[in-house]
C-alpha positions in Angstrom: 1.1 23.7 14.9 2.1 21.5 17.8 -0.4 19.0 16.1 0.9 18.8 13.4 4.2 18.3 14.6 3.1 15.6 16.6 1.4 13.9 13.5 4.4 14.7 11.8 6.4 12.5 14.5 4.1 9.8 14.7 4.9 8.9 10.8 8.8 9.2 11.1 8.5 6.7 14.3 6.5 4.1 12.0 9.4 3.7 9.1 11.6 1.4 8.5 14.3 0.2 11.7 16.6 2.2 10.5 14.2 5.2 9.3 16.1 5.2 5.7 15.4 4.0 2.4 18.1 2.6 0.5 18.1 1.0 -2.8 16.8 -2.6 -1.9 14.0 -1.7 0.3 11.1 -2.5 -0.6 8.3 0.0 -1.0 4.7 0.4 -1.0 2.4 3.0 -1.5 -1.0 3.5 0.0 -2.9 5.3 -2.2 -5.9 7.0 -1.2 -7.5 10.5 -1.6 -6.0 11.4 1.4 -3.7 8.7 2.4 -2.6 10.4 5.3 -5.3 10.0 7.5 -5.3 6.6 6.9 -4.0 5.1 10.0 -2.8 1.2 7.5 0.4 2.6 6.6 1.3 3.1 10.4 0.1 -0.1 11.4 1.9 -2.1 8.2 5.0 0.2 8.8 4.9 -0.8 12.7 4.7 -4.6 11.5 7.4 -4.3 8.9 9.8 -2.6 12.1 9.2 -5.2 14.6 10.2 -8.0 12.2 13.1 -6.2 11.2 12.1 -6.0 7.4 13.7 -3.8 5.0 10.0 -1.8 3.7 8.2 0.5 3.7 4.4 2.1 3.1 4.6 5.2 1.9 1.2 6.8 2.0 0.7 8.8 -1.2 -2.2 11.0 -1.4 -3.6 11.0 -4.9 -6.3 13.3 -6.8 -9.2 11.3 -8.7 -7.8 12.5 -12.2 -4.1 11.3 -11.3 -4.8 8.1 -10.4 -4.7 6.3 -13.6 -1.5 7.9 -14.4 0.2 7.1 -11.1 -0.8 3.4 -11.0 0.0 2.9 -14.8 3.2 4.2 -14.3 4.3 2.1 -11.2 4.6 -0.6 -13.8 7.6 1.5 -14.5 9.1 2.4 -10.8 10.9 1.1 -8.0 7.8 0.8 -5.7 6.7 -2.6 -5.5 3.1 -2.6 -4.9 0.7 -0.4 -2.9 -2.6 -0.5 -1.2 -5.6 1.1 -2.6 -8.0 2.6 -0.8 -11.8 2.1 -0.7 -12.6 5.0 -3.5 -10.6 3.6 -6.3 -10.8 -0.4 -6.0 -13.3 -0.5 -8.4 -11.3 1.8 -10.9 -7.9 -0.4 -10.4 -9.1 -3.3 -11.6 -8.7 -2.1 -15.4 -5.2 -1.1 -15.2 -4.1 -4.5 -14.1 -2.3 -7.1 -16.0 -3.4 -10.1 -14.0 -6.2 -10.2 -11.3 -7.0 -13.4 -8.7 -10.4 -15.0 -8.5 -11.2 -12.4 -5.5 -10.8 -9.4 -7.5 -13.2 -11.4 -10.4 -15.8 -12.6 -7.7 -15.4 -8.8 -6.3 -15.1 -6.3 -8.9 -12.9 -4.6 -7.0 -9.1 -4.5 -6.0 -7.0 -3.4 -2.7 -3.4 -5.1 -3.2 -1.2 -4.4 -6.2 1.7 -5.9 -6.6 4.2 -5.2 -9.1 6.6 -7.7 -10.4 8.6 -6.3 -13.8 6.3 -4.1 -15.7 3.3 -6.4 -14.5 1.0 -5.7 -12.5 -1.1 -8.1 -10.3 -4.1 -7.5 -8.3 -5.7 -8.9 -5.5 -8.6 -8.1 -3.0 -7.5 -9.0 0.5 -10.0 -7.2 2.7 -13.3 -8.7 1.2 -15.5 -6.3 1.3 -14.3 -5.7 5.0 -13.5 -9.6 6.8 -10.1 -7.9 7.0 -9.6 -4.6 8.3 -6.8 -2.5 10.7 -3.9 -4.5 12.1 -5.3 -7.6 10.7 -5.4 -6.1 7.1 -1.4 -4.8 7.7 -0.5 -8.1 9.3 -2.1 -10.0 6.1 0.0 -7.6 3.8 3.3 -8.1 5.9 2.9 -12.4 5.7 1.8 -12.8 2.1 3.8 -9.6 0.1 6.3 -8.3 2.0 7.7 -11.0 4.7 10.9 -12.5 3.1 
């Protein structure tokens, strides 16, 4: 139990300044079987803090026969992108509206981005050049830094 707790503590320290959402923050979900034990979301959300940004990564842990459903219907929500984990960036990249030349070279997907009922796709990690805090910090500059 105390483990947990601790866990538990670990993600409230990592949210926004302010630990709130409120209608304009921005938010991101990292998607991933089990997104929780998937330390990105702590470092992004420890990046987003320090520069005083109003975001968030929520991590979102999502079954193999949901995920088409939840990322078709972001098009539709107030989250504005998420990362996806390793087991469904090859799946992703036929639910997007637009992809880069990375996710074409690639075949596979780790950034979407939604922007109206769009969404866009991108593979930032590149088959793992990017990874941990330099992954997050790549996130915060290009999607999320105002």
């Amino acid at each position: 139990m105390g483990d947990r707790m601790s866990e538990h503590l670990e993600v409230v320290a990592t949210m926004n300044a302010d630990d709130a959402i409120k209608k304009q923050t921005k938010l991101y979900g990292l998607i991933a079987e089990s997104a929780s034990t998937n330390r990105l979301f702590v470092m992004l959300n420890k990046e987003i803090k320090a520069n005083g940004a109003d975001a968030m990564m929520i991590p979102m842990n999502i079954r193999a026969d949901d995920f088409y459903f939840t990322v078709s219907n972001m098009k539709k929500s107030h989250v504005n992108g998420a990362y996806i984990a390793s087991e469904y960036q090859e799946e992703v990249v036929e639910i997007l509206d637009e992809a880069d030349e990375f996710v074409q070279v690639y075949g596979k997907c780790d950034f979407v981005v939604r922007e109206g009922e769009k969404l866009f796709g991108t593979y930032i990690s590149k088959n793992g050049v990017l990874v941990d805090e330099a992954l997050a910090h790549e996130i915060f500059e290009n999607y999320i830094k105002e």
